[in-house]
VEXBA-217923 format. One line per field, with one value per residue (C-alpha): residue in one letter; x, y negated, z. Coordinates in Angstrom, 2 decimals. Each point is the difference from the previous one (the first is absolute). Example, Ala and Ser with C-alpha at 12.3 -4.5 7.8 and 13.67 -1.06 7.14 Angstrom:
REM residues 2
rest (a s)
east (12.30 1.37)
north (4.50 -3.44)
up (7.80 -0.66)
REM end
This chain:
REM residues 506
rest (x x x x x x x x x x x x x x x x x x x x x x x x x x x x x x x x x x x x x x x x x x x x x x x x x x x x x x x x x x x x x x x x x x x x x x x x x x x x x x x x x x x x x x x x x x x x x x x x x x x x x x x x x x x x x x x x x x x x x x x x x x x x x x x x x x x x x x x x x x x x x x x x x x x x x x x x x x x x x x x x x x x x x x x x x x x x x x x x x x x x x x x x x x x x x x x x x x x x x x x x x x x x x x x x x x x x x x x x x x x x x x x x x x x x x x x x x x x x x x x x x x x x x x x x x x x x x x x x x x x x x x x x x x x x x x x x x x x x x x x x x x x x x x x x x x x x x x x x x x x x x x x x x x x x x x x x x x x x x x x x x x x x x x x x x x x x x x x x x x x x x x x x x x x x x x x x x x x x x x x x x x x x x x x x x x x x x x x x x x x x x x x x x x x x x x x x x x x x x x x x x x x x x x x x x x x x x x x x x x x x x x x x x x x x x x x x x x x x x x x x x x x x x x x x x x x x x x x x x x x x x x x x x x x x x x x x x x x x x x x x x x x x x x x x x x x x x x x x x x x x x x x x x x)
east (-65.03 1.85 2.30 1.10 0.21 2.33 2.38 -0.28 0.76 2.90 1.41 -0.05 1.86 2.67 0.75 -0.31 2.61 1.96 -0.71 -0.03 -2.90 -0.47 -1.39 0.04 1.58 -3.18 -1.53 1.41 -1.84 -1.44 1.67 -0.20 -2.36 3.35 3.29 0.00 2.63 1.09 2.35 2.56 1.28 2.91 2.80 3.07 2.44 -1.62 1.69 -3.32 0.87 -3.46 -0.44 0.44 2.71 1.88 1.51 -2.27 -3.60 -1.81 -2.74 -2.70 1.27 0.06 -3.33 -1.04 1.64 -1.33 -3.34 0.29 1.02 -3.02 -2.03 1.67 -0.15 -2.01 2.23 1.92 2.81 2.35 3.35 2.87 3.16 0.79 2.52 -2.61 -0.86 3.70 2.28 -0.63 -1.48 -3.38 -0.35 2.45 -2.19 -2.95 1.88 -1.40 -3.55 0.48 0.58 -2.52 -2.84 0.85 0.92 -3.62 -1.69 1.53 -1.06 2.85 -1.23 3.08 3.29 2.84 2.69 3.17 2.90 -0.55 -3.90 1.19 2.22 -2.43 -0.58 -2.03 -3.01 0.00 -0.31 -2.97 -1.75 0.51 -1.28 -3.67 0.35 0.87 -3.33 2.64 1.43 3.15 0.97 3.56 -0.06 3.42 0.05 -0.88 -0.16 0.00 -0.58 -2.96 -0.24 -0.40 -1.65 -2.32 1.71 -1.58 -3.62 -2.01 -2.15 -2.94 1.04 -1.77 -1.07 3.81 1.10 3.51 1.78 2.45 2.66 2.33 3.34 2.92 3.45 1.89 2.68 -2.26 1.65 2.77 -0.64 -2.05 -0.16 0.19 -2.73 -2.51 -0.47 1.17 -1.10 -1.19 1.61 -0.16 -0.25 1.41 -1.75 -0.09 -0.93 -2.61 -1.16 -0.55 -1.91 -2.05 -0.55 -1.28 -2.40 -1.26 -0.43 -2.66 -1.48 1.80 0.37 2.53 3.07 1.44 2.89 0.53 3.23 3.10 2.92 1.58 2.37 3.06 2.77 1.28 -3.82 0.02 -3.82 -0.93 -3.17 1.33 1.67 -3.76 -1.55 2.23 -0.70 -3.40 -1.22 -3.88 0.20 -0.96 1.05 2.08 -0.11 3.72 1.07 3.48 2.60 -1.19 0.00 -1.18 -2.31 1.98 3.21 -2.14 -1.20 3.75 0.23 -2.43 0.39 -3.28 -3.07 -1.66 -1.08 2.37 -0.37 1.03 -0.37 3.18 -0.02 -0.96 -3.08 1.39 -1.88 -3.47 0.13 -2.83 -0.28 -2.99 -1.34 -2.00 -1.50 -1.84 -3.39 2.31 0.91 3.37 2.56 -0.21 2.06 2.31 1.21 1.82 1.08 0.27 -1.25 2.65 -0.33 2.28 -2.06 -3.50 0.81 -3.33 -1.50 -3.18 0.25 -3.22 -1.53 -1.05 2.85 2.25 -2.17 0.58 3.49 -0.02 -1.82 2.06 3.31 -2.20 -0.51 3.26 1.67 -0.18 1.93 2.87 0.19 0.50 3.67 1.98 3.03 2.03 3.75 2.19 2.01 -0.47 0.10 1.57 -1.86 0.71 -0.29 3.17 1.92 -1.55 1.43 3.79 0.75 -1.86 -2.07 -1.58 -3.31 1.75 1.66 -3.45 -2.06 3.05 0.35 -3.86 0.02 3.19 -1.92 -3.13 1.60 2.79 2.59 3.68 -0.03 -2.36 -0.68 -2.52 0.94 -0.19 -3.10 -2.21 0.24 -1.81 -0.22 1.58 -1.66 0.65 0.14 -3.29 -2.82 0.10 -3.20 -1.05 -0.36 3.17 1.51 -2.35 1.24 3.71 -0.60 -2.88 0.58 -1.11 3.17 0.66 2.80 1.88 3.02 2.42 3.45 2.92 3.78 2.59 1.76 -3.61 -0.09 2.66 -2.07 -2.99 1.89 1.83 -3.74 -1.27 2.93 0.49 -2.10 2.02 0.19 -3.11 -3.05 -1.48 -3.17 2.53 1.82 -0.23 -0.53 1.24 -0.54 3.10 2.49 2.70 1.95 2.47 -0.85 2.27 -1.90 2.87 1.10 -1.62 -3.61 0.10 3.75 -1.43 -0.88 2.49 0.16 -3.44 -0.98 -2.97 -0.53 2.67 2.13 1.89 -2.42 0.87 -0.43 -0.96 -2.51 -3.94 -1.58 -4.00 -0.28 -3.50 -1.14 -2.39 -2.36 0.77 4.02 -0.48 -1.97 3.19 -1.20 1.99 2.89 0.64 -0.40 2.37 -2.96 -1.62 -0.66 -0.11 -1.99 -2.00 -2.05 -3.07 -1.15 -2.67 1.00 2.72 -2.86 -1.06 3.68 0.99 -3.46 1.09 3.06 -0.73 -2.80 2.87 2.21 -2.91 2.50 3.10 2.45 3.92 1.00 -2.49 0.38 3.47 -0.80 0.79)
north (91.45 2.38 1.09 -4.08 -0.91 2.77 -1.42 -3.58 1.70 1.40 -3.22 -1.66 2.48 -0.37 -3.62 -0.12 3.08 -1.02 3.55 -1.15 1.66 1.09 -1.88 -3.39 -2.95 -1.96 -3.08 -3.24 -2.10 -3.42 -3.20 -1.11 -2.91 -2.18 0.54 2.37 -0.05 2.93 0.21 3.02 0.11 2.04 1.80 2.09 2.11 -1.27 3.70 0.21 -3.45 -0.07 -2.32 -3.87 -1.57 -3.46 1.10 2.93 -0.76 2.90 1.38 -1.37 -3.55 1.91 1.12 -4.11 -0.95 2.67 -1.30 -3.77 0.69 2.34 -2.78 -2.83 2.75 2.85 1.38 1.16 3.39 0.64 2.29 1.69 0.81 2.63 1.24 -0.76 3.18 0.64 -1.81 -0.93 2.42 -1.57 1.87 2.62 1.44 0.65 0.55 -3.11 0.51 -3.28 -1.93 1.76 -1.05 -4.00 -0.30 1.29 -2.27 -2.76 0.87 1.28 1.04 2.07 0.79 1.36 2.81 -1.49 3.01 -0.19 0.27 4.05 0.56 1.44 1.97 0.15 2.19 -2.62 -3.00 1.94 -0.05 -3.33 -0.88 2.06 -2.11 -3.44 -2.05 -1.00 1.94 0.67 -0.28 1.61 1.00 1.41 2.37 3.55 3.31 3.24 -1.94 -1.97 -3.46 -0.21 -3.16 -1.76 -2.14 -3.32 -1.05 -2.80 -2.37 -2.46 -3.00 -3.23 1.52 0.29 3.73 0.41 3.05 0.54 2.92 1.24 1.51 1.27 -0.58 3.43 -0.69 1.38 3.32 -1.25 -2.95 1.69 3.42 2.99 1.55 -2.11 0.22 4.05 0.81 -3.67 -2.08 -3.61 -0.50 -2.56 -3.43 -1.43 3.45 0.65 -3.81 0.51 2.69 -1.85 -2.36 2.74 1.03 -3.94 -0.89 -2.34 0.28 -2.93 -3.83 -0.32 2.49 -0.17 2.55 1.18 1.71 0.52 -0.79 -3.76 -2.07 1.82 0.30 3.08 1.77 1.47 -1.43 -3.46 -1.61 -2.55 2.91 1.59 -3.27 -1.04 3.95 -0.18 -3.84 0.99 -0.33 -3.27 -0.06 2.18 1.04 1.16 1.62 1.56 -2.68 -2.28 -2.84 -2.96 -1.77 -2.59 2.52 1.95 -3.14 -0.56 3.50 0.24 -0.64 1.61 -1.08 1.22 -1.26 1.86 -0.50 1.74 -1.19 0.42 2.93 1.00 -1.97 -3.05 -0.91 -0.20 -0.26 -1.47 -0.49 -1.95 0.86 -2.04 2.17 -2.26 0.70 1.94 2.80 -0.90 -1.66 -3.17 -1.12 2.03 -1.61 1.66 -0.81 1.21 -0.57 0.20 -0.78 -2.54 -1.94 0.89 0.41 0.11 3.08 1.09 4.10 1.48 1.15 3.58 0.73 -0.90 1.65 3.58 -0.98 -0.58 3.74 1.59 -0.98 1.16 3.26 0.77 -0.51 3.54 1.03 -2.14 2.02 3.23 1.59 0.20 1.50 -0.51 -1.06 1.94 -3.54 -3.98 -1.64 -3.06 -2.73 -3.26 -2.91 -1.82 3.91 1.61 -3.43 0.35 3.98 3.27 1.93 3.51 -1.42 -1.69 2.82 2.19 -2.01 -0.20 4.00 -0.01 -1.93 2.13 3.20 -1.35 -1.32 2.33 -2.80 0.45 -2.77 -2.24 -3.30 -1.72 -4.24 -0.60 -2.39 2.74 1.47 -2.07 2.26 2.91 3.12 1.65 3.64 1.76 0.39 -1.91 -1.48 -1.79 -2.70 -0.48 1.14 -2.65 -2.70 0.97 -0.20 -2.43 -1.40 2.58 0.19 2.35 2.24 -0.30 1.98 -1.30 0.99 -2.24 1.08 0.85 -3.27 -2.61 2.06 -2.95 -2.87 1.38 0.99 -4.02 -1.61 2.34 -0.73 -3.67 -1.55 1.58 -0.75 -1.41 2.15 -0.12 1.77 1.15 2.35 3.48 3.71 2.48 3.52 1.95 -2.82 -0.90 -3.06 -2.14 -4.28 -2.50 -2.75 -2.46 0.43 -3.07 1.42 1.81 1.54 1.99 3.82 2.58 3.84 0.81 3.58 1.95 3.52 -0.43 -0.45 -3.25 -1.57 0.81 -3.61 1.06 2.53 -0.38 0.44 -0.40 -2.77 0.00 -3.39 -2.22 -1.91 -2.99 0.40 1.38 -3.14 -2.20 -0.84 -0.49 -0.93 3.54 -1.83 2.96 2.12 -2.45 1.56 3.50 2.75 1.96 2.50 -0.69 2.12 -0.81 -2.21 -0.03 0.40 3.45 1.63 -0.68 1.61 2.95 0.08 0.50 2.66 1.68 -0.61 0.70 -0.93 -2.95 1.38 -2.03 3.05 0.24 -4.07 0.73 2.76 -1.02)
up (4.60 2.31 -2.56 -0.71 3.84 0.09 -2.87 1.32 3.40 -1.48 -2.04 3.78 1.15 -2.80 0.74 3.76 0.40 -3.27 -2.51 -3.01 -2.12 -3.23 -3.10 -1.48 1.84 1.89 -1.86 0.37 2.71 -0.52 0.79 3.42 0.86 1.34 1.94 2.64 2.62 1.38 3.53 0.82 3.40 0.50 2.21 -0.68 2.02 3.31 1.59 2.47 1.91 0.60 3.44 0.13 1.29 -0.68 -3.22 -0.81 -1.84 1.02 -0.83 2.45 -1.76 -3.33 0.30 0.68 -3.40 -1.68 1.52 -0.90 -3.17 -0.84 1.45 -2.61 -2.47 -0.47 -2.86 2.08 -0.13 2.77 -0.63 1.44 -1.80 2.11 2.85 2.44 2.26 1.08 2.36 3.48 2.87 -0.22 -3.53 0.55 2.94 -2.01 -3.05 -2.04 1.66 1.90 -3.09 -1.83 2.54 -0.01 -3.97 -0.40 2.83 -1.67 -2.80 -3.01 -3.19 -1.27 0.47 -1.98 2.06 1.29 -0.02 4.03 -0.48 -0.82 3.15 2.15 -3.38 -2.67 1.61 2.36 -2.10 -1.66 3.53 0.71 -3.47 1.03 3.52 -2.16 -1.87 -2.12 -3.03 -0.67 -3.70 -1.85 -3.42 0.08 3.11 -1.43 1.77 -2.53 -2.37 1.67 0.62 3.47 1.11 -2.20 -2.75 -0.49 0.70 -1.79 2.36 -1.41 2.03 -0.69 -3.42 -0.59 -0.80 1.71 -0.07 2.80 -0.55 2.43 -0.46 2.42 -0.27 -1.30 2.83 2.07 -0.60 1.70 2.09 2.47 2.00 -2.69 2.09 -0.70 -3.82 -0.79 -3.12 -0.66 -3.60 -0.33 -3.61 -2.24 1.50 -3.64 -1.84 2.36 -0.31 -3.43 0.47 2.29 -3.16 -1.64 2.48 0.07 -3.31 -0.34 3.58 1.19 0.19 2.83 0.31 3.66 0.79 3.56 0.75 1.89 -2.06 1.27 -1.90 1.27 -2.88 1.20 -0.96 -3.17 -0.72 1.68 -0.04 -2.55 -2.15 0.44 -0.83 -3.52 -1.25 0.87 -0.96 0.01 4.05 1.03 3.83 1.99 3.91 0.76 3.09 0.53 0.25 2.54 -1.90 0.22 -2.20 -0.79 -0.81 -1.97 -2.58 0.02 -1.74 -1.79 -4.09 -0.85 -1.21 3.07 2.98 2.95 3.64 3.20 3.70 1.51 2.68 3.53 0.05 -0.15 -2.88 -1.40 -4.15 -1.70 -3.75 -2.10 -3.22 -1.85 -2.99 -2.77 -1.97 -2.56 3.17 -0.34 2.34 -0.02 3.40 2.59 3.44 2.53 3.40 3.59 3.60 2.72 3.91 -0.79 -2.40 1.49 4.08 1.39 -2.40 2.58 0.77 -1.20 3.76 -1.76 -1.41 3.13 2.05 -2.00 -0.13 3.77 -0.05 -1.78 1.59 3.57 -1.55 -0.87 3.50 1.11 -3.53 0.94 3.37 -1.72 0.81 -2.97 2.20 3.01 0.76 2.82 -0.08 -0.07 -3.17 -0.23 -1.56 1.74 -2.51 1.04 0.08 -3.71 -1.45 1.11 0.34 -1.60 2.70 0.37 -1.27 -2.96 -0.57 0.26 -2.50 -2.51 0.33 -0.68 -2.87 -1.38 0.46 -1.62 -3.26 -0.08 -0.46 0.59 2.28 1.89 2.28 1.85 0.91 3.54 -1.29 -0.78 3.46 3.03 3.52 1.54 0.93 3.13 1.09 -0.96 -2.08 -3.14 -1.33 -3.25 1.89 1.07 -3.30 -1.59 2.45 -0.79 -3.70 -0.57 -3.12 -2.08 -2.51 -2.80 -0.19 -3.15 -1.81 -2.36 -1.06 0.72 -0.72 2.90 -0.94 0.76 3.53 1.72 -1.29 1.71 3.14 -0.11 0.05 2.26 2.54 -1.08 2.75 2.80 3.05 -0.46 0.30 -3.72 -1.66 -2.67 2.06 -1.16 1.64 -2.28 -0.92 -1.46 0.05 2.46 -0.49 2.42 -0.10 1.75 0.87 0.49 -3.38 -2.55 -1.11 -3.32 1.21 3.11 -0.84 -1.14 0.23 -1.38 0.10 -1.93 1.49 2.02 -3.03 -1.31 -2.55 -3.81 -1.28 -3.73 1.29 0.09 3.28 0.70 2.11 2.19 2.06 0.41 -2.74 1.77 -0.46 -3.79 -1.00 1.40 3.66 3.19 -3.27 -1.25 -3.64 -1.52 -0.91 -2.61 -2.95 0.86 -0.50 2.87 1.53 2.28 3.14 2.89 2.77 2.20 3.19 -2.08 -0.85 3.96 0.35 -1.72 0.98 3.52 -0.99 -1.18 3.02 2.63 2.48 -0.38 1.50 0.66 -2.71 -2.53 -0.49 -1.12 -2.40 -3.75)
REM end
């Protein structure tokens, strides 16, 4: 008897953690007694905007959905596509602790890793995994040869067997901070998703694929790609591109269900199977909840209430001195949008030295208040740079350096978000002149620009992905780093004091 509880024991084990075990494939089930219907909620890329606000769900509000919908139906999974326990201070602080504690009050199943999920690194992300009652799931992320997180796991849900597997996109290695993930691979998506197959064979009903990979055409391996190479998968979770649900139906051509829920937490996803007395898929239905289309979404008391804790709790971290400035640095709103100031000049320095770039520049949106003569706190560096954007690198030839320089000066005199603060680049603008015709004599390095040369180009997210009008970066390719909060962070760490000379150094 002993000797059998120990092998049923050890079947469990197989399917909860996703090992697959020796020996024939299991029998097949029995018919189910009628339909079941099964409901996934889901969110993707939500980049830890974890507290309510008028466009921002949040979790207290999640954690109500996620209740009502348990409460219309028991069969019930809730998932995350990833690229949630990086972004704002409220996660940075604790280093995805924060996020860790409300996605399991509200009550998250699993999750797949987002390539910011690893920038606090990946011993980290294993910690936050043993503090999470969620699993994580990813197939393809290997370390010496060792997968590192548990592939895919199979839950009994209404009598339905669905397997969930979870996979991370391979641009990890170089969309996100190369410390996080040393040593780490991210395997083929579709190789290791056959594998997977492999592993499954005959333990499922329902195949639901988790991952970070998006729509974007400039990925070598999309969800859709994923889904036409892989046709056994009946629904996928995507995370990566911020797309909507409705953009991502517009891509898709495969026979499988594909759904993501936009980004930021703007966006609740929620997807309805109905699986027939045969165990297979009979119906799929996907949609989303927005503030805009359901405005009066009750906060869950418990939840807000540990939110409300948390953010308490994390006061005295934001008055921790990150360093100190000999000088005043000039962030006036109506100033940082017409000219290029010391602090302008500070955070595009930081973000040079952090990427490496040749050149670098910060828009006079992305920096709100000055900070005077002093200690500097992450407080204050958080309310200078509160919006939590990523630092990106691309390369761009000497010749596409006046187009960026014309939109960046074309609102002038007029004080404009657009306006940028360079690092390593002079240039003279005459704002008389017709806009488009206003900036000559630009200088890398001190040098006239070489218009057929490459140069790496670091900035803003935000600018990259075509706002404040800097459209001439479409298409592409980049490199991903923390937040611009984190590399001023470091860069003044490095600084200890900002001195009027050391904010001119190169």
């Amino acid at each position: 008897m002993k000797r059998f509880f120990s092998l049923v024991l050890a079947i469990s084990l197989s399917l909860v953690l996703g090992v697959a075990t020796a020996g024939a494939a299991p029998a097949t089930p029995p018919p189910l007694p009628g339909d079941v219907h099964i409901t996934i909620l889901h969110t993707n890329d939500m980049h830890s905007r974890a507290i309510e606000s008028k466009t921002e769900i949040g979790y207290s509000r999640i954690a109500t959905l996620i209740s009502d919908a348990r409460k219309a139906n028991p069969n019930l999974l809730v998932l995350d596509a990833g690229d949630a326990l990086h972004g704002l201070p409220f996660a940075n602080l604790e280093q995805g602790a924060s996020i860790v504690k409300l996605m399991s009050a509200a009550g998250y199943n699993y999750m797949t890793t987002g390539n910011h999920d690893y920038n606090y690194g990946l011993a980290r992300l294993l910690e936050l995994e043993k503090q999470a009652s969620f699993k994580i799931l990813a197939a393809n992320v290997y370390k010496d040869g060792e997968r590192v997180f548990a592939p895919w796991v199979i839950r009994n849900v209404g009598g339905v067997r669905v397997a969930i597997f979870g996979l991370a996109t391979p641009e990890t290695a170089y969309k996100s901070d190369p410390k996080g993930f040393v040593g780490v691979a991210f395997n083929d998506p579709i190789i290791e998703s056959r594998i997977v197959l492999a592993e499954l064979k005959g333990r499922y009903d329902v195949l639901v694929a988790l991952v970070h990979l998006g729509i974007d055409d400039s990925s070598a391996i999309t969800s859709v790609k994923l889904a036409d190479a892989v046709p056994q998968i009946d629904v996928v979770i995507d995370g990566h591109s911020h797309s909507s649900l409705a953009a991502t139906v517009l891509k898709n051509d495969s026979n499988a269900l594909i759904v993501s829920a936009d980004s930021y937490d703007t966006s609740l996803g929620v997807v309805e199977l109905t699986v027939g007395p045969d165990r297979k898929v009979a119906a799929r239905t996907a949609r989303t909840i927005t503030l805009a289309t359901n405005p009066s979404i009750a906060s869950d008391p418990k939840i807000k209430a540990l939110a409300d804790e948390i953010t308490a709790a994390q006061g005295p971290m934001l008055d921790v001195k990150v360093g100190s400035t000999a000088v005043a640095l000039e962030g006036k709103r109506e100033i940082v949008r017409t000219q290029e100031t010391n602090l302008g000049k500070l955070i595009a320095n930081g973000m040079r030295d952090a990427t490496g770039a040749d050149v670098a520049f910060i828009n006079g949106g992305g920096v709100r208040d000055s900070i005077p003569v002093g200690d500097i706190t992450k407080r204050l560096l958080f309310t200078v740079q509160p919006f939590g954007n990523l630092i990106w690198t691309t390369v761009v030839k000497g010749s596409e350096f006046k187009a960026i320089l014309e939109n960046s000066v074309g609102k002038l005199p007029a004080a404009d978000g657009r306006f940028a603060h360079w690092a390593n680049l002079t240039y003279a603008a005459d704002a008389a002149k017709p806009a488009g015709s206003r900036v000559s004599d630009i200088k890398i390095g001190g040098a006239p620009v070489d218009a057929g040369k490459d140069y790496v180009l670091a900035l803003l997210n935000f600018e990259f992905n075509g706002g404040d009008e800097y459209t001439m970066f479409k298409g592409k390719a980049y490199k991903e780093f923390p937040s611009d909060a984190e590399m001023t962070m470091a860069y003044l760490k490095k600084l200890g004091t900002v001195t009027a000379d050391n904010i001119e150094k190169k």
